[in-house]
Structure formats: C-alpha cells, structure tokens
C-alpha positions as CSV (number, residue, x, y, z in Angstrom):
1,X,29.6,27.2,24.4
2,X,29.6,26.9,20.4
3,X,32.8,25.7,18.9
4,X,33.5,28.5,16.9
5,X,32.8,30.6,20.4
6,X,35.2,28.0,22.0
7,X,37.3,27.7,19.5
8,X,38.0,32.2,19.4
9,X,38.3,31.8,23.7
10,X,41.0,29.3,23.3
11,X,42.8,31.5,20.3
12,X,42.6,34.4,22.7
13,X,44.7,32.6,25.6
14,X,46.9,31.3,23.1
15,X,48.1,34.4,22.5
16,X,47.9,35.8,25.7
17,X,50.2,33.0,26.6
18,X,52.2,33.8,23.3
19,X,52.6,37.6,25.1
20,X,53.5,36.7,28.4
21,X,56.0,33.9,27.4
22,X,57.7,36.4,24.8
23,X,57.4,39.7,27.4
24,X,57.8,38.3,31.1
25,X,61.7,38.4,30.5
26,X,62.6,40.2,27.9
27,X,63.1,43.6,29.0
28,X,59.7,45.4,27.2
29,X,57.3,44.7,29.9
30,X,54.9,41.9,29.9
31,X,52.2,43.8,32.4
32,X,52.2,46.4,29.6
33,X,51.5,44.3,27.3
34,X,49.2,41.8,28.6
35,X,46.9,44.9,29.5
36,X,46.9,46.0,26.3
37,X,46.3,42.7,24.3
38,X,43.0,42.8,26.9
39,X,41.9,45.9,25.7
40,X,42.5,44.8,22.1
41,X,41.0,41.2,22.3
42,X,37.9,43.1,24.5
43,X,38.6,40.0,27.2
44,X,39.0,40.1,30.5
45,X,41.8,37.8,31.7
46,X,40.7,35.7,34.8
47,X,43.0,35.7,37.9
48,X,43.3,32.1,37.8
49,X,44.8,31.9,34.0
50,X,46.7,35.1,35.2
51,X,48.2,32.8,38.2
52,X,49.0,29.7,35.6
53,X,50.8,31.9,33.4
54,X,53.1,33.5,36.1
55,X,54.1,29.8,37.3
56,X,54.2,28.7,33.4
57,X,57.1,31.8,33.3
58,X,58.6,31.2,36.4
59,X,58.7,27.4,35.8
60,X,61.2,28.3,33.4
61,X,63.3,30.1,35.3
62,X,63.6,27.6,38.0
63,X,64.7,25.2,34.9
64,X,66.8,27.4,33.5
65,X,68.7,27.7,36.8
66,X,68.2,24.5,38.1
67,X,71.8,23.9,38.6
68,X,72.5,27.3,40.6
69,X,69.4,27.0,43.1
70,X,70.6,23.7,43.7
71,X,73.8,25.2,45.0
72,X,72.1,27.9,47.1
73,X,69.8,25.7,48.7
74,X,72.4,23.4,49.9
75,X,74.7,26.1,50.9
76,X,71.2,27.2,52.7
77,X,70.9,24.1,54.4
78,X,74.7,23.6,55.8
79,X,74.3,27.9,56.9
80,X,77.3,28.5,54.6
81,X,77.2,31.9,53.2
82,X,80.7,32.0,52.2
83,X,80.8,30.2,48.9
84,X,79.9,31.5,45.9
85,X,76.1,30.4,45.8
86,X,76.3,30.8,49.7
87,X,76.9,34.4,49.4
88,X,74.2,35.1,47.3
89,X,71.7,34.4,49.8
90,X,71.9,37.1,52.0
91,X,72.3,39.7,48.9
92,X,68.8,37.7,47.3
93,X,67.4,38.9,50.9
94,X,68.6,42.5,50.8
95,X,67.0,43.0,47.2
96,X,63.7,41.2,48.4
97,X,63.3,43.8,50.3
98,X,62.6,46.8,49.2
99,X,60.9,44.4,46.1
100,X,58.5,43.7,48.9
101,X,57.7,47.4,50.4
102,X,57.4,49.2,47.3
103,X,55.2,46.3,45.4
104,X,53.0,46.0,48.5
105,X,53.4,50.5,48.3
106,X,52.5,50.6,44.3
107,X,50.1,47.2,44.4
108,X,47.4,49.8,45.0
109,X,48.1,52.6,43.4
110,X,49.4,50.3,40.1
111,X,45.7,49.1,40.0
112,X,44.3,52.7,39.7
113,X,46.4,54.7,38.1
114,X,49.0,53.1,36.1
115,X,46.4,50.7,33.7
116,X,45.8,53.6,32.0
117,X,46.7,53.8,28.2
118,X,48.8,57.0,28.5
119,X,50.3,56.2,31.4
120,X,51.4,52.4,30.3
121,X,52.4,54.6,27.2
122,X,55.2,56.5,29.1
123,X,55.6,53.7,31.2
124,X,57.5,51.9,28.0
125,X,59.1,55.6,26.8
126,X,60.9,55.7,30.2
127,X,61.6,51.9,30.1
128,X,63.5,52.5,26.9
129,X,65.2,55.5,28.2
130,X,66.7,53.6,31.3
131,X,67.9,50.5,28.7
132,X,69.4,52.3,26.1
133,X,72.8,53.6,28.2
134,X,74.1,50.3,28.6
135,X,75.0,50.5,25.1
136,X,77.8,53.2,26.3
137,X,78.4,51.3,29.6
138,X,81.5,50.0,29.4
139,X,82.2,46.1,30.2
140,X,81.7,46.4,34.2
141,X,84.3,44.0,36.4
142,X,82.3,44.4,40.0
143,X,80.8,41.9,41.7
144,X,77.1,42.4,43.4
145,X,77.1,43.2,47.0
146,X,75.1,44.5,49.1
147,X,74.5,47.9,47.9
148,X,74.0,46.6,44.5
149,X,71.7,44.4,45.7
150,X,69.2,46.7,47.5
151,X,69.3,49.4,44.1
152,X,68.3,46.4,42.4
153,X,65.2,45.5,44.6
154,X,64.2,49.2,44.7
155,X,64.7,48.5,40.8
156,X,62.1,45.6,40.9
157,X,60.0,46.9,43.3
158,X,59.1,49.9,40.8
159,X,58.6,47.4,38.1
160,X,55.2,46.6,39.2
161,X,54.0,49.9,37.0
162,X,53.2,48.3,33.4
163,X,55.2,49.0,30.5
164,X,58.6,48.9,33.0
165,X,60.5,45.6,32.4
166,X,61.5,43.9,35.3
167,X,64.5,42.1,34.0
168,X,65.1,46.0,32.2
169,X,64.9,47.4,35.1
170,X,67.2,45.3,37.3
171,X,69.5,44.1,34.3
172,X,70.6,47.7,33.7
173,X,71.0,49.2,37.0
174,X,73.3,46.1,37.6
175,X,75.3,47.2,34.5
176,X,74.9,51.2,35.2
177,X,76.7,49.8,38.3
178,X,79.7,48.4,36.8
179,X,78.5,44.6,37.6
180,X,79.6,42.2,35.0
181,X,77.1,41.3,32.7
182,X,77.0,37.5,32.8
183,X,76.3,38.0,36.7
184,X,74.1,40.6,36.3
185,X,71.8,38.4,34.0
186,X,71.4,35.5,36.6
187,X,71.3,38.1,40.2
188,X,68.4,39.5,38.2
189,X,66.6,36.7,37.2
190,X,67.8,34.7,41.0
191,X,65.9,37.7,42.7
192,X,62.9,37.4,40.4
193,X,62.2,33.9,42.0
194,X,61.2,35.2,45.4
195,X,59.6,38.4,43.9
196,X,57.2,36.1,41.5
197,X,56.5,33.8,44.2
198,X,55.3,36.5,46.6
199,X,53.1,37.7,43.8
200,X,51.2,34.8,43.5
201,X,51.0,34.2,47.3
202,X,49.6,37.9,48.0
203,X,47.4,37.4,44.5
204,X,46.1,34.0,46.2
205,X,45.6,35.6,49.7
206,X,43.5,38.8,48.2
207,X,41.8,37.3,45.1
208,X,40.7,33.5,46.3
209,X,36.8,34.3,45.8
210,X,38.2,34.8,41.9
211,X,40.2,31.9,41.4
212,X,37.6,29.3,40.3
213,X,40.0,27.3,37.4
214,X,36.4,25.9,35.7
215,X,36.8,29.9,34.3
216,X,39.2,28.9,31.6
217,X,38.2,25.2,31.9
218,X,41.3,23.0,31.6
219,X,42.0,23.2,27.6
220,X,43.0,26.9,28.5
221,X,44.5,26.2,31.0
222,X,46.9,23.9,29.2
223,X,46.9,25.7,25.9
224,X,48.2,29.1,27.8
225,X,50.7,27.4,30.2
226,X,52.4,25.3,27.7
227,X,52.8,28.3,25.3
228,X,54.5,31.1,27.9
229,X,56.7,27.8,29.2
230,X,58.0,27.4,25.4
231,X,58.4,31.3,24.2
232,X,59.3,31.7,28.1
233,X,62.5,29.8,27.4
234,X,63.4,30.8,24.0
235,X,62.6,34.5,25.6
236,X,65.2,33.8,28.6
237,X,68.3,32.5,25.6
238,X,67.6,35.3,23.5
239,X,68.3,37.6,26.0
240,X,70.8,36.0,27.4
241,X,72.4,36.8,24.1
242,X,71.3,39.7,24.4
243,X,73.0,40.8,27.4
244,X,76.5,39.1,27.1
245,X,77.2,40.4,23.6
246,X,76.0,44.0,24.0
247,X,72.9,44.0,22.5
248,X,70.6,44.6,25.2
249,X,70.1,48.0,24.2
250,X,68.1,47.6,21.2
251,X,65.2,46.6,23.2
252,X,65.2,50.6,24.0
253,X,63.8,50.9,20.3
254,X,61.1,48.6,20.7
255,X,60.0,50.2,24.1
256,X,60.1,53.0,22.5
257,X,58.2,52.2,19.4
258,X,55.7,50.3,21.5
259,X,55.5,53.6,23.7
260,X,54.3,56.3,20.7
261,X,52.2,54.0,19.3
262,X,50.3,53.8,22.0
263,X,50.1,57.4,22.6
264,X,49.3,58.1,18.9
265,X,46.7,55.3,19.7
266,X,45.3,57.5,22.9
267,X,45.2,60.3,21.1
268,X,43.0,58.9,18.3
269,X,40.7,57.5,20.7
270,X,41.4,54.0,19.6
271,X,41.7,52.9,23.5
C-alpha cells in the first residue's frame, strides 16, 4: 500500500473511532452513525475493527465503574443479594433478558431492513421523540426494581435498530418511570456490560471466518481503539452532566436534526 493510500485508510478509522467514541453513549445512536460515516467515507468497516472498537467503548465503562462492579462481584461471590450492589444483580438479570430475546429477534431483521437510509432516518426522529419528555419529567424518587428493570431490557433490546440510542433508550424510560436520575444513569450503563459483551460473543461465534486482525493491520487497530477509549470517556462525563442537571433532553434536537438531514439527503439521492 502507498503512504498517501495508507495514510487516507488510517484517517478513515480515525474517525470512525472519533464516531463511535463520541456516539456509543451519548444518547444519538452510534449504529446510526457509524453506518452512515461508511456510506460517506465509501469503506467498508471490517468485523474485526468493528469488535476493537466495541471493547475500546466498553473498556471505558468497566473503568468508569470500576469501583461499583467491584461491589457486585463480591456481593456475587458471598450470594448476597441484599446490599445495595447485591440487589442489583438479580434486576441486571431481569433486564438481560428480554435484551437477549429481542437482539437475537431483531439481529436479523436489523441487518436487512433497518441499514437503510430512510429507515436509520426515522430511526433518529423517533429517538428524539422518546428523549425529549424528560425535560417535563419531574425529579423521579423510585428506586429500580424489577419491573423497571425488565422495561429497560425491552428498552435495549429494541436499540439494536440504528439511529435508537441505547443509553436514550434505557436512560429515559428509567426517568419516564420516576427512577432517580443519578441511578438511572449507572442501571443503564451496569446493564449495557452484559448486553455489549453478548454482542461481541454472538459477533465472534457467527462472523469468525471475518475476523482476520491483518485487515486493519495493527496501526488501525491502535489508532481506532485508542480514539473511541478517549472520546468514550469524555462522552460518558458529558452525559453524566447531562443527565443529573436536566439537560439530557437537548440531545432530542440533535436526533432530530441528524434525522431530517438524512431524509432531505434520501430524497436528493445523495445516499
């Protein structure tokens, strides 16, 4: 490969790395947009920088909450579901669930229908229309249990269709249900753990043929993951932000800018 050739490949996963750091948790859909920066970069992301990214994100979410999965896995060890971290352990089971059946129901489906420009399009519309009413919710006092829980796996399970946020998604049907926001923040992003993991596993399982690293070659490899783990974090503060001082709302806007202009785009023929 030339060096200028090279040198455009590794700017590409740069930026795709750029993308899914910024998008994976903040609530505007990093599918969405990863499928679009393809289409508008004309490159074909390989399932093996697609797997280094996910763990580059979900690397920093095991950081981030270093301190409470420490808890939860001891209180796992000594059976104690009791405390607080031991009581989260059957709830992160509950919402696993249905995460599971309708991720495994929609994998399919997802791949056919729903990488479609007008489709990802409305995707994002509807994603704004779910985040905007927690700017009218008012400051919920309830705890998650186990009813919360499952609506919030049904919540992530649908989030498999690109341009719905996950953490959207899950973050405001835990507030449309009156839990508070600081716990709805970290149920959301606990649950995710699991969710990502079983992603990558089923990814591994079905695509191994497809996973040959010398794709990307290691400088991609590197360049991408280090760039989603950095905007990953900065990503997972800024929301955090977001969400305990009422601003998680105004991602709606953005959804919903990101949703016409891709229509508009659609209808010109530009994708």
């Amino acid at each position: 490969m030339e060096e200028a050739d090279f040198l455009d490949q590794l700017m590409k996963f740069i930026i795709l790395g750029l993308i899914q750091g910024l998008t994976e948790w903040l609530p505007i859909s990093s599918t969405g947009h990863l499928k679009i920066a393809e289409k508008a970069l004309s490159l074909s992301l390989p399932i093996s920088f697609d797997v280094i990214l996910h763990l580059a994100t979900l690397a920093v979410v095991i950081l981030y909450f270093r301190g409470d999965i420490k808890h939860i896995l001891s209180a796992l060890i000594r059976l104690d579901f009791k405390t607080e971290h031991g009581r989260l352990i059957p709830l992160i089971i509950v919402g696993t669930a249905p995460t599971a059946l309708l991720g495994l129901a929609l994998n399919t489906v997802a791949e056919v229908i729903f990488q479609r420009v007008p489709t990802i399009a409305l995707a994002f519309i509807v994603c704004g229309a779910v985040l905007y009413p927690s700017k009218v919710r008012e400051e919920g006092e309830n705890s998650i249990g186990y009813f919360e829980a499952l609506a919030i796996g049904v919540a992530q399970g649908i989030a498999i269709i690109p341009g719905l946020s996950r953490s959207g998604l899950t973050i405001a049907t835990a507030l449309m249900l009156g839990v508070r926001r600081e716990e709805a923040f970290k149920f959301s992003f606990l649950l995710s753990i699991p969710a990502v993991f079983g992603a990558l596993a089923l990814t591994l399982y079905t695509e191994y043929d497809k996973l040959a690293l010398l794709d990307i070659g290691l400088t991609g490899i590197i360049a991408g993951g280090v760039t989603a783990f950095i905007m990953g974090y900065a990503a997972l503060n800024l929301l955090w932000k977001a969400v305990t001082h009422k601003a998680f709302y105004l991602f709606a806007f953005y959804c919903w800018f990101v949703g016409c202009a891709l229509a508009s785009a659609s209808l010109l023929g530009l994708f």
